[in-house]
C-alpha positions in Angstrom: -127.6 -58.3 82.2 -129.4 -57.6 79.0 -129.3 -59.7 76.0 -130.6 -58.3 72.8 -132.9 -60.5 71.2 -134.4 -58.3 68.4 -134.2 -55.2 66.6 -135.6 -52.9 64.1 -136.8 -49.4 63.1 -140.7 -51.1 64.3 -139.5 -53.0 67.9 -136.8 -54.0 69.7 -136.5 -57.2 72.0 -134.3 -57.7 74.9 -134.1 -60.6 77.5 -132.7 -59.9 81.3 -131.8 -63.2 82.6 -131.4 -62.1 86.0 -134.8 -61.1 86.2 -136.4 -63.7 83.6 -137.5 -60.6 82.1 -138.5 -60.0 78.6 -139.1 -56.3 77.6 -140.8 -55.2 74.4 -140.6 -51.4 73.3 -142.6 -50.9 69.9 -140.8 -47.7 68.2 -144.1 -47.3 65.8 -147.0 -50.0 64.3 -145.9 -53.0 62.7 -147.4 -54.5 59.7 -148.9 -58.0 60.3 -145.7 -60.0 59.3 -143.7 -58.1 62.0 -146.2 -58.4 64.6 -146.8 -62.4 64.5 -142.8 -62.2 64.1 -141.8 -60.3 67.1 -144.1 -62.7 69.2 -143.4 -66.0 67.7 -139.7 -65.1 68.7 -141.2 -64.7 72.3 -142.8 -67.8 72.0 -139.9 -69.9 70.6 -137.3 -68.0 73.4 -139.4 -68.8 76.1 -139.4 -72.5 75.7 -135.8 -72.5 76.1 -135.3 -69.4 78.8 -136.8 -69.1 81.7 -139.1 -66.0 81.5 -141.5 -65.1 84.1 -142.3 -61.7 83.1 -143.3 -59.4 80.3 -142.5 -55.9 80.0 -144.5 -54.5 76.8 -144.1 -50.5 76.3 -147.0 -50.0 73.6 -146.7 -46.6 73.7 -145.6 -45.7 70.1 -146.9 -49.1 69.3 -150.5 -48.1 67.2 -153.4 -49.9 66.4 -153.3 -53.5 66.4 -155.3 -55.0 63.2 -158.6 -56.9 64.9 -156.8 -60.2 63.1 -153.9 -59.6 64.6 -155.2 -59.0 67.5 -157.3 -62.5 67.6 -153.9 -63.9 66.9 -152.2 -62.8 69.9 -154.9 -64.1 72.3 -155.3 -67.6 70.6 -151.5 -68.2 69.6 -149.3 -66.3 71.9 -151.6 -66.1 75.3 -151.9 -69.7 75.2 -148.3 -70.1 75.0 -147.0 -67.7 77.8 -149.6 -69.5 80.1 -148.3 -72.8 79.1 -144.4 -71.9 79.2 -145.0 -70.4 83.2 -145.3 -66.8 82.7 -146.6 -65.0 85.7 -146.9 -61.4 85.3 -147.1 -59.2 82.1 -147.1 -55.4 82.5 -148.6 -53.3 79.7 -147.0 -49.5 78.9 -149.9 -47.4 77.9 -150.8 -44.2 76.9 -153.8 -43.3 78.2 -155.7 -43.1 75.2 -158.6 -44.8 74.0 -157.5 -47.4 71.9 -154.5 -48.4 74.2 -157.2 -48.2 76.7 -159.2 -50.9 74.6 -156.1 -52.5 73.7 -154.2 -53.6 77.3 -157.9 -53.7 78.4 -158.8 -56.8 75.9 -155.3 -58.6 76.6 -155.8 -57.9 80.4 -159.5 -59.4 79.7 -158.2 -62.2 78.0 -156.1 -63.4 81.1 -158.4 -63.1 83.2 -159.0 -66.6 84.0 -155.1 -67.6 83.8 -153.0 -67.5 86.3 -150.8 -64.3 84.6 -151.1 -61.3 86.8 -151.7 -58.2 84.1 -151.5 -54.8 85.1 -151.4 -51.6 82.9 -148.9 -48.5 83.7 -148.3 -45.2 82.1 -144.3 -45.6 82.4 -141.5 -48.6 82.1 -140.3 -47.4 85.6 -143.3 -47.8 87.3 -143.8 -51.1 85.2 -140.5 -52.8 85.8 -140.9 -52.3 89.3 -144.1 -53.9 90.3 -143.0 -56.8 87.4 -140.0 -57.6 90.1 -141.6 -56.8 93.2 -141.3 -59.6 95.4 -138.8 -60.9 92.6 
């Protein structure tokens, strides 16, 4: 069952319980204020929900600023390691800059224990997050 956790004209948020699922679909880029937002609300619901995986469909997502960025890998990385996330699938168009993007996140990880793969479609996504599940 979905819950919807957030939503506005830049992203919306929703939390499948069943599944311990979180799924991210930016709608266009988000200014700095929305960005730290959307994933502090992550970080805050997943110390009270179980979630094990992270669906993030970047596709009409944009550049992320370089600070922003930085942010993400020393605030909210930290955090989904810590709170017992296993896998995070990133929704990519194959572009360059998504390409550098889910690339750097996926580098980031590296020496966690999240598995991070990066898919072309939510489908495709959504399945290999629950595989197994």
């Amino acid at each position: 069952m979905e819950k919807k956790l957030y939503d506005s004209d830049t992203v919306s948020l929703s939390y499948f319980q069943n599944e311990g699922l979180v799924h991210i679909t930016w709608k266009k880029n988000a200014d700095t204020s929305e960005y730290r937002n959307i994933f502090n609300k992550i970080i805050e619901f997943s110390a009270k929900k179980q979630v094990r995986y992270v669906l993030s469909d970047m596709r009409e997502e944009g550049l992320v600023k370089p600070e922003d960025l930085q942010w993400m890998e020393i605030e909210v990385l930290k955090k989904a390691v810590e709170h017992g996330v296993l896998k995070i699938a990133l929704v990519a168009e194959d572009t360059i800059f998504s390409n550098i993007y889910a690339e750097t996140i996926k580098r980031k990880l590296r020496e966690s224990p999240i598995d991070v793969r990066i898919f072309r479609d939510d489908v495709s996504a959504k399945a290999w997050l629950l595989a197994g599940h």
